[in-house]
C-alpha positions in Angstrom: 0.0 0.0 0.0 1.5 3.4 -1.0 2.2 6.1 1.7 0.0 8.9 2.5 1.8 12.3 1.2 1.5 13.6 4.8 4.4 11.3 6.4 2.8 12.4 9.3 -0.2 10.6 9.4 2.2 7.3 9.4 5.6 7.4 11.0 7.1 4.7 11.5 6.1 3.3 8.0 8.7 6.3 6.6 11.7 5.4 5.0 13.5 8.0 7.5 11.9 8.5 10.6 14.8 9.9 12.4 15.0 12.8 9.9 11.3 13.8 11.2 12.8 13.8 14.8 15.9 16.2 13.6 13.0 18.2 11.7 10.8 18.7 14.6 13.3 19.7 16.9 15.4 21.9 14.3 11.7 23.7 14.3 11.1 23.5 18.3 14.3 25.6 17.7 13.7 28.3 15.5 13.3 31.8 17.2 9.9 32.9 15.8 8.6 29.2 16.7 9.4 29.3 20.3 7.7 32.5 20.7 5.0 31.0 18.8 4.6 28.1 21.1 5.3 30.1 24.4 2.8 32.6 23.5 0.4 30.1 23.0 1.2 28.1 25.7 0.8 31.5 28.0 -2.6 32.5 26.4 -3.9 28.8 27.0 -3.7 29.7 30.9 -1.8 27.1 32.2 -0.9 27.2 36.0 1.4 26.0 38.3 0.2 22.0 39.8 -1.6 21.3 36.7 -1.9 17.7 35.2 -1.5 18.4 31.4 -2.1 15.9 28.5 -0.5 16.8 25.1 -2.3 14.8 22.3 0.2 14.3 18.9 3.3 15.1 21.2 5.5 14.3 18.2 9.1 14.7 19.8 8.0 16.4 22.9 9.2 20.4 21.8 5.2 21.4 23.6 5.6 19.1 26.3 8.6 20.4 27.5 7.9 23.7 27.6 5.0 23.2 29.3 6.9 21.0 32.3 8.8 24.5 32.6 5.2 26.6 32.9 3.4 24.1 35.5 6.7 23.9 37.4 7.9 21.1 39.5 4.6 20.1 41.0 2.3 19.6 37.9 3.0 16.4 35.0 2.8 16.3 31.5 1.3 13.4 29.6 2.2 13.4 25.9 0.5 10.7 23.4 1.1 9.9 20.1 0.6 7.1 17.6 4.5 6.9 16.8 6.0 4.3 18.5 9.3 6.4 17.6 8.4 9.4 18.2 7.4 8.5 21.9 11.0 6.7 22.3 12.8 10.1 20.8 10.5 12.2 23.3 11.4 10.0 26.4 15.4 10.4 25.2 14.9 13.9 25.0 13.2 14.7 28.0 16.1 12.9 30.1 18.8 14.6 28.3 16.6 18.0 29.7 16.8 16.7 32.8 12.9 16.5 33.3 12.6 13.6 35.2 9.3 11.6 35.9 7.3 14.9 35.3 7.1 14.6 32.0 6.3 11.2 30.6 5.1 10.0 26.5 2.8 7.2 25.7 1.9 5.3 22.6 -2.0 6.6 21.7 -4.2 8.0 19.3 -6.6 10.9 20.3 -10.0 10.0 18.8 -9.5 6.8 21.5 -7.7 8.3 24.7 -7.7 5.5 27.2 -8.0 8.0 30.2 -11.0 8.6 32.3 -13.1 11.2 32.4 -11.7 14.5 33.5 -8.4 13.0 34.6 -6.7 16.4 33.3 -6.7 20.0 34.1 -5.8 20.7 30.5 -5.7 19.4 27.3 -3.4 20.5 24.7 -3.3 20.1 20.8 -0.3 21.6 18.8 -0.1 22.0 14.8 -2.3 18.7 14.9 -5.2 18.9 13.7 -4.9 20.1 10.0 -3.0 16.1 9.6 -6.1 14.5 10.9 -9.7 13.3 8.5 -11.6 14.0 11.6 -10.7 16.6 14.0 -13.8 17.0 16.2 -13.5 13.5 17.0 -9.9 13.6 18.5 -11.7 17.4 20.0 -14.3 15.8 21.6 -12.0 12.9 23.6 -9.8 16.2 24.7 -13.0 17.6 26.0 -13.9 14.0 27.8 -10.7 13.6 29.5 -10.5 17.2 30.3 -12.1 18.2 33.9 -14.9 20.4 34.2 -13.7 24.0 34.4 -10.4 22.8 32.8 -8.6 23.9 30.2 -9.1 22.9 26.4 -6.6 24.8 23.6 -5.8 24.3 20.4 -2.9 25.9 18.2 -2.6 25.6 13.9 -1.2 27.0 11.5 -3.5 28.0 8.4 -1.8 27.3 4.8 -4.0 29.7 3.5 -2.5 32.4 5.2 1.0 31.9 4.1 2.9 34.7 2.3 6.0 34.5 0.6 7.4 37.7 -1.4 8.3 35.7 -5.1 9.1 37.4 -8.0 7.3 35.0 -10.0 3.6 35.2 -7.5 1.4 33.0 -10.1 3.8 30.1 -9.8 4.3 30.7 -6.0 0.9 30.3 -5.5 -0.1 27.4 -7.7 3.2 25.5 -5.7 1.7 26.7 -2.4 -1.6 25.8 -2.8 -1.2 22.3 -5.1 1.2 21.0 -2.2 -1.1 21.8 0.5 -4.1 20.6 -0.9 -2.2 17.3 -1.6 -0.7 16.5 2.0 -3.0 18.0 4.4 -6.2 16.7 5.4 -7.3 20.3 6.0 -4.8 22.9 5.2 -7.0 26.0 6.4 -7.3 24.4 10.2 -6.0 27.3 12.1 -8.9 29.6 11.3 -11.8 26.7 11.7 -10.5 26.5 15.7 -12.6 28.8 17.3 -15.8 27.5 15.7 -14.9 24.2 16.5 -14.9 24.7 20.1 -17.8 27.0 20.9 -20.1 24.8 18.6 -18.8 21.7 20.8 -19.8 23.4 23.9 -17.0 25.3 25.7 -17.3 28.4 27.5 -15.5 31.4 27.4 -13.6 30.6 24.2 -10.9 32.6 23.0 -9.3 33.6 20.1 -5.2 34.4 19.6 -3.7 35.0 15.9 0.0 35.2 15.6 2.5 35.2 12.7 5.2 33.5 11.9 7.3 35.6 10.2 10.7 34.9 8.7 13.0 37.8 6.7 16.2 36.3 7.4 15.6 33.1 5.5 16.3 30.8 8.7 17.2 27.5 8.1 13.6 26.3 8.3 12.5 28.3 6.2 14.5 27.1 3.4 14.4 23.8 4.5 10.3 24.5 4.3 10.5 25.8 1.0 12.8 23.2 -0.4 9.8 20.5 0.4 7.6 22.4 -1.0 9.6 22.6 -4.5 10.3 18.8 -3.8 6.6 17.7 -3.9 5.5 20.2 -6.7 7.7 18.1 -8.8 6.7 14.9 -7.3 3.4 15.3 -7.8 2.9 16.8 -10.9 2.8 20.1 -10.6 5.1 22.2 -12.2 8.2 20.9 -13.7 11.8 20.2 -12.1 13.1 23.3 -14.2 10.2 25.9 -12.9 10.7 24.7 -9.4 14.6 25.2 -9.9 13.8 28.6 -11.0 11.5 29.3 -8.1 14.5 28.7 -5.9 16.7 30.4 -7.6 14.4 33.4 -6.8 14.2 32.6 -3.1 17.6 32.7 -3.4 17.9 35.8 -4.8 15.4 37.4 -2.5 17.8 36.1 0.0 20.8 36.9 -0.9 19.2 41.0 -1.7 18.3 40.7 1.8 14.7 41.2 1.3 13.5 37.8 2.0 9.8 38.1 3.5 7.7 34.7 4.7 4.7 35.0 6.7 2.2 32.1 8.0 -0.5 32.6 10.5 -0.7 30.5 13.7 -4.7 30.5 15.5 -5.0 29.5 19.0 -8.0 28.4 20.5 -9.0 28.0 24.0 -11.9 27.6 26.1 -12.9 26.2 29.5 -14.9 22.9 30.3 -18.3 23.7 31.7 -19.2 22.8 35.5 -22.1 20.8 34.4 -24.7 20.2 31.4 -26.5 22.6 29.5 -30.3 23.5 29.9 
């Protein structure tokens, strides 16, 4: 059976797996991405003592900043369906010296095996545009959250993204083609809000931030590189007009007027006490 074209939504079933780990955590690193996540992480109103589950903890970049919010007397639970992706979190929350605070588990969130309300939050990070059914994998953060608990949500929205090209009809048919191909739901960030008021949550709230790149970071390029990669792969435009395309990136680069934006949503809201009249 071929691969899905997100290698996301399978794994260990990739031909490289440990290249997704140095990805991840090359990102985790990237300036404008930990401010990102922090922000976030701050708006969702996480306090000190809490008992957090991250659901799709990939390599654990969330987790462990969260472990530094909730401080030495809260936990962190991250799940996710890669076996190797759990192993690689474990690794690197030793090497950071977390200790038995923060802890990763093989599981899939549409079928969390933890009781209701176990948590005081639940936390979802650049998930839930890889996933067919979001509100399903929503829903079990809402179950297993407790009620007036915490429930937040950040993605980034492929609609949103910006890049200053010479060449803007290209651009956009590479950004757009490649999106539509790999992810289940490519404008996720800006569905967020309406997802969780229409499954109930009060006092829902809305945070839009930008990632925003004019420096040409090393994710950025390595970003952009994929996305020139899987234009060609599949089908469309040709290996010369995606060479050209980073040629001008390159250009814009090396001019020093590089500009890439991408909007990040986050979503929060708070578990009611008890069922609605």
């Amino acid at each position: 059976m071929a691969h899905h074209p997100d290698p996301y939504r399978a794994v260990d079933r990739q031909v490289d797996p440990l290249k997704m780990v140095k990805s991840l955590e090359a990102r985790g690193r990237t300036p404008t991405q930990v401010r990102l996540r922090r922000r976030f992480l701050v708006f969702a109103g996480l306090r000190p003592g809490w008992k957090v589950l991250e659901v799709g903890s990939g390599t654990g970049v969330v987790s462990r900043d969260v472990a530094a919010l909730i401080g030495p007397t809260g936990s962190v639970l991250g799940v996710d369906p890669s076996r190797l992706f759990v192993r690689e979190a474990r690794r690197l929350a030793r090497e950071s010296g977390l200790g038995p605070r923060v802890r990763f588990e093989v599981g899939h969130g549409a079928r969390l095996r933890f009781r209701d309300g176990a948590f005081d939050a639940t936390l979802a990070v650049t998930v839930l545009l890889h996933v067919p059914k979001a509100p399903e994998i929503v829903k079990e953060m809402i179950r297993v959250t407790r009620p007036g608990g915490v429930v937040a949500i950040q993605d980034q929205d492929f609609g949103t993204l910006a890049l200053d090209h010479p060449d803007r009809p290209l651009t956009e048919k590479i950004f757009d083609g490649v999106a539509r191909k790999i992810y289940a739901d490519p404008w996720s960030g800006r569905t967020l809000y309406r997802m969780l008021r229409r499954l109930g949550l009060d006092s829902v709230r809305l945070l839009t931030d930008v990632y925003q790149d004019t420096t040409f970071e090393p994710w950025s390029r390595t970003f952009l590189e994929r996305r020139a990669e899987n234009a060609v792969k599949f089908g469309l435009v040709s290996a010369r007009q995606a060479e050209r395309w980073l040629a001008g990136i390159e250009g814009q680069a090396y001019a020093r007027t590089f500009v890439m934006t991408l909007n990040f949503y986050g979503a929060a809201g708070v578990k009611p006490q008890g069922p609605r009249r």
